[in-house]
N, C-alpha and C positions, 0 to 999 in steps of 0.2 A: 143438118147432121154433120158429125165431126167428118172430115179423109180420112183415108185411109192409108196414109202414109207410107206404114210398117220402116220407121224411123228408130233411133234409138238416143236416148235423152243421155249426154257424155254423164251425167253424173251419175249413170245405172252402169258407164263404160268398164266393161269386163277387163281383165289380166289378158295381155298381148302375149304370142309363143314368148316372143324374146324374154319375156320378164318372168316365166315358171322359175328358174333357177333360183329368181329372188325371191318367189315366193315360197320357196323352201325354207330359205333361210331365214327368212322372218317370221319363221313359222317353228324354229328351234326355242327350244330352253333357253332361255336368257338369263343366269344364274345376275350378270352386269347391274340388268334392267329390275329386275325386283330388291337391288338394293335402294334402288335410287342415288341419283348424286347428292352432292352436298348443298349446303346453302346455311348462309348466314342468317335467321330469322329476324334479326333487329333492320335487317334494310329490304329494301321491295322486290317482289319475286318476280326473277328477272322470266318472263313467260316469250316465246319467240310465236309468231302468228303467217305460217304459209300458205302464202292465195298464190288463184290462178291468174293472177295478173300478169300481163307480158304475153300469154300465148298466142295474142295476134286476130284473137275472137273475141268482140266486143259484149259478146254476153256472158264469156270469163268475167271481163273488167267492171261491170255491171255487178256481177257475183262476188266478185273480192271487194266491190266495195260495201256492200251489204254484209258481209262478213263481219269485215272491220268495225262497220258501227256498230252489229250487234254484242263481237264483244266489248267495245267503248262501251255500251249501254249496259252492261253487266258490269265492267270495271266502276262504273259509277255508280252501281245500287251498293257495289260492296264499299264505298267510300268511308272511313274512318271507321273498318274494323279491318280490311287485308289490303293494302297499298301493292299493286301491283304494275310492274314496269313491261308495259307492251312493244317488243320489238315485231316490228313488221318486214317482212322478208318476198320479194313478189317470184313464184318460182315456179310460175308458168303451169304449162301443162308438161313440160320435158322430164319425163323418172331423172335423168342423167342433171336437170339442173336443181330440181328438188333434192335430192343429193348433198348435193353442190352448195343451197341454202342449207339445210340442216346441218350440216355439218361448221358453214358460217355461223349461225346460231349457237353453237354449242362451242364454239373459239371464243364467241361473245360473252359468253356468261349461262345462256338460256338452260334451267331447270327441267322444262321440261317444254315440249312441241304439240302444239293445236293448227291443224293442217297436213298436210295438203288435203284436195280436194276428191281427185281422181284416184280410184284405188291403185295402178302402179306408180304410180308418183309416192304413195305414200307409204306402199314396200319399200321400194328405194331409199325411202328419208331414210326409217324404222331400221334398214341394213345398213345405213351409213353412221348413223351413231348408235348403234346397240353394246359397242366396244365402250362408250364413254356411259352407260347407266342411267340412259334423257330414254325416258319413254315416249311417244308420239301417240296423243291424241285424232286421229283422222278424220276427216269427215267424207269418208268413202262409209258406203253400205255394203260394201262386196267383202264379205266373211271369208272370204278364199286365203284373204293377203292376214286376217288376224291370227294374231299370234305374239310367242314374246315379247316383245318393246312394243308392238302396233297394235294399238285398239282401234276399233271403229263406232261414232259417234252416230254415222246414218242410218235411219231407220231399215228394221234388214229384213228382208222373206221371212228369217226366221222367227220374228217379232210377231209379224201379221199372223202365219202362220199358226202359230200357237194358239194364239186370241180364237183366231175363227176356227178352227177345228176342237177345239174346246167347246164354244160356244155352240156349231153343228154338232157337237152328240149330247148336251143338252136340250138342245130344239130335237132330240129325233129323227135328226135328218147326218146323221155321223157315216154314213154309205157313200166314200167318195172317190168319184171320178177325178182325177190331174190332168187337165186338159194343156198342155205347153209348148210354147216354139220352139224348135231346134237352132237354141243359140245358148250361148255361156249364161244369158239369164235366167232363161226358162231351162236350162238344166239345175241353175240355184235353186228357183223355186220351186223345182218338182221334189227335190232333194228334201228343203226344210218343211213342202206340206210334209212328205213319207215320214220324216224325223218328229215331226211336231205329232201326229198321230197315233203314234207307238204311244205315247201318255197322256193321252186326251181322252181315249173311249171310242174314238172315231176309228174308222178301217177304210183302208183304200182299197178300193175293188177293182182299180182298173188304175193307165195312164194311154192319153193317146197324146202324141205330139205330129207336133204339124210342119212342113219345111214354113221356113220365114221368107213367107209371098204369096200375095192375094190370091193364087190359082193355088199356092200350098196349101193355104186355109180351104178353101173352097172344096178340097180335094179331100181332104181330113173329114169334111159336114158327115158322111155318109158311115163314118166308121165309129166318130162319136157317138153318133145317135142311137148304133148299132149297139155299143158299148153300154152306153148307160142301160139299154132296156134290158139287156141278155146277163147285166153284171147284179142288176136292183140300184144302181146306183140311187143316191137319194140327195146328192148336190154335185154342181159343178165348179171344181177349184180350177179359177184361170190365171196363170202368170203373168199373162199380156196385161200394157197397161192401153193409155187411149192415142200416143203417139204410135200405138203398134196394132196389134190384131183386134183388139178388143171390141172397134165400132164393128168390125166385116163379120165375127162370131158372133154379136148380140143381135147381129141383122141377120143372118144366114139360119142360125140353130133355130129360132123360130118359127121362120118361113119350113123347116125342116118338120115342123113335130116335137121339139122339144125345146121348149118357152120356160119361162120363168112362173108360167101359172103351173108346170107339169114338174118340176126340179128345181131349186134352190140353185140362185147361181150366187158365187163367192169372188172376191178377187183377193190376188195379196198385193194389187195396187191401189195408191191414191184414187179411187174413182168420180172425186170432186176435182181434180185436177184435170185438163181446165172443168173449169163450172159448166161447158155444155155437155159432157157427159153425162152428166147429170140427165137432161133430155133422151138420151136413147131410150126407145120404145121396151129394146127388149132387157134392158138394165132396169126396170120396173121392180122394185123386191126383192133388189140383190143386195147383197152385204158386203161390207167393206169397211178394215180398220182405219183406226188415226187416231193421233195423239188427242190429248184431253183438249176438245176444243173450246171450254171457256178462258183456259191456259192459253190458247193458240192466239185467241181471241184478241188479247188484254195485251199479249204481244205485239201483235199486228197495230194495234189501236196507237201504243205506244210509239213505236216505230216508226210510225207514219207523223203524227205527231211532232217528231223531234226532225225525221228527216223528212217528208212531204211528200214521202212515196211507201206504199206496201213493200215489202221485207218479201228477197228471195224465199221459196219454199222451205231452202234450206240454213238457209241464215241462222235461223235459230239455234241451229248446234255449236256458230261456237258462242253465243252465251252462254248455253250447259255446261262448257266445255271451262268457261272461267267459273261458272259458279260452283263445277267440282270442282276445281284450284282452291277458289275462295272458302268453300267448307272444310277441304282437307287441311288449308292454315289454319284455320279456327278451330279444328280440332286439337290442336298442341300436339302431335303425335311429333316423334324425333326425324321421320321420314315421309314426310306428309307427300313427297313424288314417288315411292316405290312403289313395283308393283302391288305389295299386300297392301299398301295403305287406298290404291286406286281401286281396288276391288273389294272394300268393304262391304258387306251386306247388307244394310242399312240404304246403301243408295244415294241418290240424292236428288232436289227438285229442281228442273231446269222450265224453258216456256213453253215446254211439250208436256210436262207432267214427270211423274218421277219416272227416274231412270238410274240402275245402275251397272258398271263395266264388270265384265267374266274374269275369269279366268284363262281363259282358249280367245281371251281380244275382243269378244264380240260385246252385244250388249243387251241388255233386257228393258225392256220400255213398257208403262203404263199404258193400256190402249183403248180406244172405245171403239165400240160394234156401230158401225152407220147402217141403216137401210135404207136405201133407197123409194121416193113415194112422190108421184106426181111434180115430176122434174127437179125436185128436191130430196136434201135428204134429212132424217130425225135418229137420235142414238137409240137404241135399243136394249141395249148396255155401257153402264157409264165405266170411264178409265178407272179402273186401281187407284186409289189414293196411297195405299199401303202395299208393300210385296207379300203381307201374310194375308189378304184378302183376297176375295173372290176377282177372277181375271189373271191369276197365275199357276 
């Protein structure tokens, strides 16, 4: 059985007090940033690439180098039709030096920024050139900081969200409980189920949160239980992923009277991450989104192939991230970095499945419905291949 850690995975790493200020501001009208700068189309688009290399944590440097190959590996599918000039910039995990790089990047030439990794690192870039009209690409999933100049690339609450509360008031089972820990993430995720629900069909009948710690969880067991039978609840949506509450509630709510044979349980996290989750007894039947994984697949395969090791979980976003680049040049438009042009409707397909960037920074992803079934799991709904299909 997984620990029970109640750890928190830096790339889920929430907005520091310090950094609210900046995430106001990146969070203004950017009248700068949806013109886009300029650029000469006859020579290569000079693209600037922010990892967390440098921060002194060797599974940063692990991560920026998976990065890098992935978009190297993108740069090379688009080969002789978008010639693109990859500056690489290592800018840690410090807001104040991610900064510091984008700002160099944008002295240098750079059109437009894919990175940083950490959601305040990546306010900071997004504040630091919003004056010069370079949008930043992120690959944070924390929607707090998008806005203006900064989108975010990482899969988000609000992605999953949708998916599954969609899909629970289709299965009849739209009666839902938000079960969350009291922390900046599980305050996201109770936020985008409540939002995601308003236009699903689904109703939230309840939320119970829990303090973040194993006597906190432990302590919640009696009031959940409580909740769901007094409310009709008819699933349970849980924030927690498996480095956090997730094994101590699959293991507890059962032993309690309320199992996954008795309630629908949900997650808005990866619950294939790691693959022994997958084993919990009482994760049996739960559901859980994720990108198109034939896409996922074909990537991994790829990957491994060229470099001889599987691809961070996250790596994959910045391919997407050069392959909008590489379609927005190919469309000829006059301003293929501004915001209008980065927020097309239309989308576009990366090695998760299509996806494409808001308005308000954030992002919309193609996703599929996993169920969980004898320590494995099988789709139950396949991703979107189209935004005007079923699954949005």
């Amino acid at each position: 059985m997984l620990s029970v850690s109640l750890s928190r995975r830096k790339f889920l790493k929430p907005l520091a007090a310090s950094a609210v200020a900046l995430a106001l501001a990146a969070c203004e009208p950017l009248p700068t940033a949806s013109r886009g700068p300029g650029w000469d189309p006859t020579k290569p688009v000079p693209v600037a690439l922010l990892l967390p290399s440098g921060s002194g944590n060797a599974g940063d440097d692990i991560l920026a180098r998976d990065l890098k190959q992935a978009a190297e590996m993108a740069i090379a599918d688009l080969s002789g039709t978008v010639d693109i000039d990859l500056r690489v910039y290592n800018a840690g995990a410090d807001p104040s030096l991610a900064a510091q790089m984008a700002n160099q990047a944008v002295t240098d030439g750079a059109v437009i920024i894919l990175g940083p990794v950490f959601g305040d690192s990546a306010n900071a870039a997004g504040v630091a050139v919003k004056g010069n009209g370079v949008n930043v690409l992120s690959f944070s999933n924390n929607t707090d900081i998008a806005g203006g100049n900064v989108f975010v690339l990482g899969p988000t609450f609000q992605n999953a969200a949708q998916r599954l509360t969609g899909y629970a008031a289709r299965q009849g089972k739209g009666n839902i409980l938000i079960v969350q820990d009291k922390t900046p993430q599980g305050d996201l995720g109770g936020r985008a189920v409540t939002r995601a629900a308003a236009g699903s069909g689904a109703k939230i009948v309840g939320t119970v949160p829990y303090e973040f710690s194993g006597p906190g969880v432990t302590a919640a067991i009696p009031t959940i239980v409580a909740t769901a039978r007094s409310t009709g609840a008819q699933s349970l949506f849980f924030t927690a992923d498996s480095a956090g509450a997730l094994p101590l509630l699959a293991e507890t709510l059962p032993q309690a009277g309320l199992g996954p044979t008795s309630i629908q349980y949900a997650g808005l996290t990866r619950w294939d991450i790691p693959p022994a989750t997958l084993s919990l007894p009482g994760l049996q039947g739960g559901w859980f989104a994720l990108p198109d994984p034939g896409m996922n697949t074909a990537f991994q395969s790829r990957f491994t192939a060229k470099y001889g090791n599987l691809p961070h979980p996250i790596a994959g976003l910045a391919y997407d991230g050069v392959a909008a680049i590489g379609a927005l040049v190919k469309s000829g438009q006059p301003n293929p970095f501004s915001g209008t042009a980065l927020t097309q409707g239309a989308g576009y397909v990366g090695v998760n499945g299509i996806f494409r960037l808001m308005g308000d920074g954030t992002n919309q992803r193609g996703l599929a419905i996993a169920q969980i079934q004898n320590g494995s799991y099988t789709i139950v709904d396949p991703a979107p291949r189209s935004f005007g299909g079923a699954g949005f």
